[in-house]
Residue, then its C-alpha position, 0 to 999 in steps of 0.5 A: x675386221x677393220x672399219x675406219x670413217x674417213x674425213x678429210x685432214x685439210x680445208x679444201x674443194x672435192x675435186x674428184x671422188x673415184x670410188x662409189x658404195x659397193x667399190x672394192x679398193x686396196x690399200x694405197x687406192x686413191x678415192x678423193x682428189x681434195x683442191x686447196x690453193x692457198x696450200x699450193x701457194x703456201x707450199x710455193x712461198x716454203x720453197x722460195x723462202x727456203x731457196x733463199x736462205x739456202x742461197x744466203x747461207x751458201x754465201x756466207x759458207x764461201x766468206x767465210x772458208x775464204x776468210x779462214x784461209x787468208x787468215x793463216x797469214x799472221x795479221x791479215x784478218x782480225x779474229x773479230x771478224x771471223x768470228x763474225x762471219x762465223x757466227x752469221x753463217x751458223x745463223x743462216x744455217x739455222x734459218x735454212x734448216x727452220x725453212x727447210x722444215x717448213x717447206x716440208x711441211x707443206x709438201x706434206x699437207x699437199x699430200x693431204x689433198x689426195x685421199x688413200x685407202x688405209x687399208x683393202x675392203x669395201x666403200x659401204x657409205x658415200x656422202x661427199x660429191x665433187x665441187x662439195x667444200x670439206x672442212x677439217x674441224x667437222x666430224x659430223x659425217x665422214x666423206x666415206x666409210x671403209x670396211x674389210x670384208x675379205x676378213x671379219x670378225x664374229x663376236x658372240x658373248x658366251x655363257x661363263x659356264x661354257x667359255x671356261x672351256x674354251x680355247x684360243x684356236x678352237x673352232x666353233x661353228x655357226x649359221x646366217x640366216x641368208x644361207x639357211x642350213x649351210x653350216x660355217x666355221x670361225x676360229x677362236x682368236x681373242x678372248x675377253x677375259x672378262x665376265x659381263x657381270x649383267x649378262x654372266x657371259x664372256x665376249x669372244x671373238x671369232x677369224x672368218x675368212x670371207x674371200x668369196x664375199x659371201x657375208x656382209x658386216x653387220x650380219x647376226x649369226x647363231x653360234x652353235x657350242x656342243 
């Protein structure tokens, strides 16, 4: 029903890879620890930085509140210098914010480095092992494919003159050839609505609910319409 090739978002050493083909996982499951230092270091640098400007600002916050009290005492500060004060601990406000961002953003690319499941299936392709170097800008194999088993869906092409006549929700049936004579159900869920103008015949596709992991993706099934 879903398929997706996983690869990695940043540069970085498999640490560890949790999974192996045939696993069953659900969505969240961690299945690769990624290693990066130079993001640990850069996510380090961010919150230092932002630390820092914090710190300024808070300083700045202070004069300035001080400023404004004594200043209702007429003569006792220049308006000069509270705008000043004004204008600087605004400034550092916004290089607080700016590094604040930052540092977020690095927290987030740390999050990178822990590899989860989008959603529950099965790991059906493996090519990545630990001390292996990933790379964000190469997308010529995925590190891993994970496929949804436990729903899938059925595509069968139908002839023009039969798909008129179905309906979103029909059930038809149909047979696999690992299971020879066992007859099996789908429900109709999507229609094309379009006429394949080679083959005169419309695609649809069919709900099977496969919770007992009795069929596989990929598999060829014969449908039958009476």
């Amino acid at each position: 029903y879903q398929e997706v090739s996983i690869f990695p978002k940043v540069n970085g050493y498999v640490k560890t890879v949790q999974v192996d083909i045939g696993s069953k996982v659900s969505a969240g499951s961690l299945l690769m620890v990624l290693e990066a230092p130079e993001l640990v270091q850069a996510a380090l640098q961010a919150k230092e930085k932002y630390a820092r400007t914090r710190a300024d600002y808070s300083i700045d916050k202070e004069h300035y509140i001080r400023l404004l009290q004594a200043s209702a005492t007429s003569g006792a500060i220049s308006p000069l210098d509270l705008s000043t004060i004004r204008a600087k601990m605004e400034a550092d406000s916004a290089v607080s914010n700016a590094e604040n961002a930052n540092w977020q953003m690095q927290q987030t690319m740390l999050g990178y480095l822990q590899v989860r499941a989008p959603f529950a299936g099965v790991i059906t392709e493996r090519n990545i092992h630990p001390g292996a170097l990933v790379s964000a800008a190469e997308k010529d194999k995925p590190m891993l494919e994970l496929k949804e088993i436990a729903h899938l869906r059925l595509q069968a092409d139908i002839p023009e003159n039969i798909a008129g006549n179905l309906r979103i929700n029909d059930t038809m049936s149909f047979h696999v050839s690992a299971f020879p004579g066992r007859k099996m159900t789908g429900i109709i869920k999507r229609k094309s609505s379009n006429i394949n103008p080679r083959f005169r015949s419309e695609r649809i596709e069919m709900d099977i609910m496969n919770k007992d992991g009795l069929l596989s993706p990929g598999m060829f099934a014969d449908v039958v319409m009476y």
